[in-house]
N, C-alpha and C positions, 0 to 999 in steps of 0.2 A: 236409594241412598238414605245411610241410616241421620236423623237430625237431633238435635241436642236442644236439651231445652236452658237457657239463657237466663236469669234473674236479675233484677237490678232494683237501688235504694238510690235516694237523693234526701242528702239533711243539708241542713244548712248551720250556720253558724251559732246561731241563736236556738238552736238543739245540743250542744256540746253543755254538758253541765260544767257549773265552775270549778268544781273540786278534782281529788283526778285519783276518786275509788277504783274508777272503772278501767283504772290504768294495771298493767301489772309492774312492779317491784322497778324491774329494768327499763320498763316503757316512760314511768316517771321521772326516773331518773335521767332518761332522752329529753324527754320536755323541760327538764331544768336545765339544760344543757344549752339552749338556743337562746342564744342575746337579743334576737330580733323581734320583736313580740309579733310582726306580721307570719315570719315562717314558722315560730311555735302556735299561734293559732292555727295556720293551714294542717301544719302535720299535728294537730290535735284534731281537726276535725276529719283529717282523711283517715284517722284511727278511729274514730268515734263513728264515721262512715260505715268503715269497716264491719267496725265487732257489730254493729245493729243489725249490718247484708246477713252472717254469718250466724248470728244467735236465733235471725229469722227463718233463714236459708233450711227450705224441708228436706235436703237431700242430704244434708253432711249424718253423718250415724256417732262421730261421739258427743258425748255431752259438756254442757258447762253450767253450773251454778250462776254463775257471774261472771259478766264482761271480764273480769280483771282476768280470767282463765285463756280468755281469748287473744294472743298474740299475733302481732303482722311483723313481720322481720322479712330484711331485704336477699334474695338471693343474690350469687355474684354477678349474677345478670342487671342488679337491682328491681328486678320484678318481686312484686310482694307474694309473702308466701305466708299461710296460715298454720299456726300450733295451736293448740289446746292442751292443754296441762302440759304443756312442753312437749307433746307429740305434732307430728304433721299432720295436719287433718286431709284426709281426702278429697277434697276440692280445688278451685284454681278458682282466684279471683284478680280484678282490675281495677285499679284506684285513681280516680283525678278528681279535679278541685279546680273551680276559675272563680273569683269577684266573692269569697264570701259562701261558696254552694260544691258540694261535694259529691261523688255517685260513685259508686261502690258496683262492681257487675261480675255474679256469683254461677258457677259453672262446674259439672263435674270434674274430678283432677284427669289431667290428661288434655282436656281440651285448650285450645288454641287460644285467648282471650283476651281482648282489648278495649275499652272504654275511653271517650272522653267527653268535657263538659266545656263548651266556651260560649261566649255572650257574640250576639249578632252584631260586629261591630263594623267600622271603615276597616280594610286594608290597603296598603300605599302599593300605587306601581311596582315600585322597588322591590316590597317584600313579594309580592306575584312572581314578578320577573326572577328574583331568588331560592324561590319555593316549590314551585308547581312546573310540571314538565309543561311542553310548550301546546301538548293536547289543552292540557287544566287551564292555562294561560288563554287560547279560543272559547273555552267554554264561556268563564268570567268577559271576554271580549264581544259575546254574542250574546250575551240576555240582559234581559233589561235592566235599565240602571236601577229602578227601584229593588229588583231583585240581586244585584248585584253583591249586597252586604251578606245577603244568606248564600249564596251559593258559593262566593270564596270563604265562608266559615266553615260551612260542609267539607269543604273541597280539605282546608285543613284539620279539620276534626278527624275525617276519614282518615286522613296520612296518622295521625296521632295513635287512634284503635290501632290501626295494620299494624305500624312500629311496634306498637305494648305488646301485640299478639306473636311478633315475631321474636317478641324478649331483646330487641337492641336498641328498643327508645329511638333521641335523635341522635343514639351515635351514626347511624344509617344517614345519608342522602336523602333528604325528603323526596328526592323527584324517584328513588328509587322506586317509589309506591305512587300508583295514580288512580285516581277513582275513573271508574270506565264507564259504571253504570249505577243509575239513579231513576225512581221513582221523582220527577219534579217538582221542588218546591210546593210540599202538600201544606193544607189546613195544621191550625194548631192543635197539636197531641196526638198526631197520627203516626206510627210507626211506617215508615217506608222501607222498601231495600234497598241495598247500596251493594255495588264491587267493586273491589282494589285489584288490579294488576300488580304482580309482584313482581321486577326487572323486566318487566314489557313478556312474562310468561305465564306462571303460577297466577290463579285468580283466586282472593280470598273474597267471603261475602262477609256481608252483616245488613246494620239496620242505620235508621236515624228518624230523629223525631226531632222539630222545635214547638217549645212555648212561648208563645210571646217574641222575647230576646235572648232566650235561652235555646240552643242545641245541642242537640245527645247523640253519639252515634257507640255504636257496639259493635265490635268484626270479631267471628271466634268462626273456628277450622276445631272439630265437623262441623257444617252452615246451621244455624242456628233458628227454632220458628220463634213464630214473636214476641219479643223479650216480653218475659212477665214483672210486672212491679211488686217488689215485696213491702212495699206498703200496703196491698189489700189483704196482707197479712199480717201487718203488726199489732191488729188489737187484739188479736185473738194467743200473741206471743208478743207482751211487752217486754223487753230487755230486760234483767237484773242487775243492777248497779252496784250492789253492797258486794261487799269481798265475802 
């Protein structure tokens, strides 16, 4: 089986520069757009996310000068999709954002691709009972309470990637997708693997890793080896800013 290789960025907030060179014509014009200053910061840092995966990303073949070249516009799926001087680049990428923290997960076009970021938090009965098929619901019921904040954050993370990869978000059923299989609750910055059963048939894989209180997980169809960070490439390709 042939395997794909998988790329991933994480910025944070306090990375997004304050001006907005790096923005193109129309993307600016998006950001002035939002009244809210919490969701124009998000969707400024999930572009800033972005264009950094992309300007680093060593597989795309055309080029850009400058971020501002580099475009994320929503298919009608709402899945993001990448231009470059207003053409489609060759790629597929995947974008989320939780508390302040952003990751970007870069793959060639064609591939399956899903990402997400969430903080190791409480979840309520309720939202369990709401969420997770009633396998997911045992798993969270049989381990231990200490571990119990991490593995229903996985449990929903995982449902988050599967959905982005399948391009329908939460219009889908969460319980539609259930994680089957997991490496357990590993050390911090370890990549693990994970599977998603797709309506109790098709199995998607991926990965996941936590920091700290931080977890990541990645699902991309063809199965993916271990996501690389493209931060051990940004110094050697720092982003260009100026238009």
């Amino acid at each position: 089986m042939s395997l794909t290789d998988v790329w991933w960025l994480q910025q944070t907030e306090a990375d997004v520069p304050p001006g907005n060179q790096w923005l193109s014509r129309a993307e600016a014009d998006r950001a002035a757009g939002f009244r809210i200053p919490k969701r124009r910061n998000d969707w400024r840092l999930g572009r800033w996310t972005a264009k950094c995966a992309v300007s680093i990303y060593p597989g795309r073949e055309q080029g850009a000068s400058s971020l501002s070249q580099i475009e994320v516009r929503p298919a009608p799926s709402g899945a993001p999709e990448v231009f470059i001087s207003n053409l489609a680049a060759d790629i597929t990428i995947s974008l989320s954002h939780r508390a302040g923290a952003a990751i970007c997960a870069v793959a060639p076009a064609g591939v399956q691709l899903g990402c997400d970021v969430e903080l190791i938090e409480p979840h309520s009965d309720a939202f369990i009972r709401d969420y997770f098929t009633a396998e997911e619901q045992a798993m969270v019921d049989n381990c231990d309470e200490e571990e119990r904040e991490a593995l229903a954050t996985l449990i929903w993370s995982a449902k988050e990637s599967a959905l982005k990869a399948l391009r329908t978000g939460l219009r889908d059923d969460t319980r539609s997708v259930s994680l089957c299989t997991t490496g357990y609750l590993p050390g911090n910055n370890c990549w693990t693997e994970l599977g998603i059963r797709i309506a109790g048939a098709r199995l998607l894989s991926g990965w996941w890793q936590r920091s700290e209180r931080v977890l990541r997980t990645i699902v991309a169809e063809p199965k993916a080896r271990l996501p690389i960070a493209l931060a051990e490439l940004a110094g050697a390709a720092e982003p260009e800013t100026d238009f």
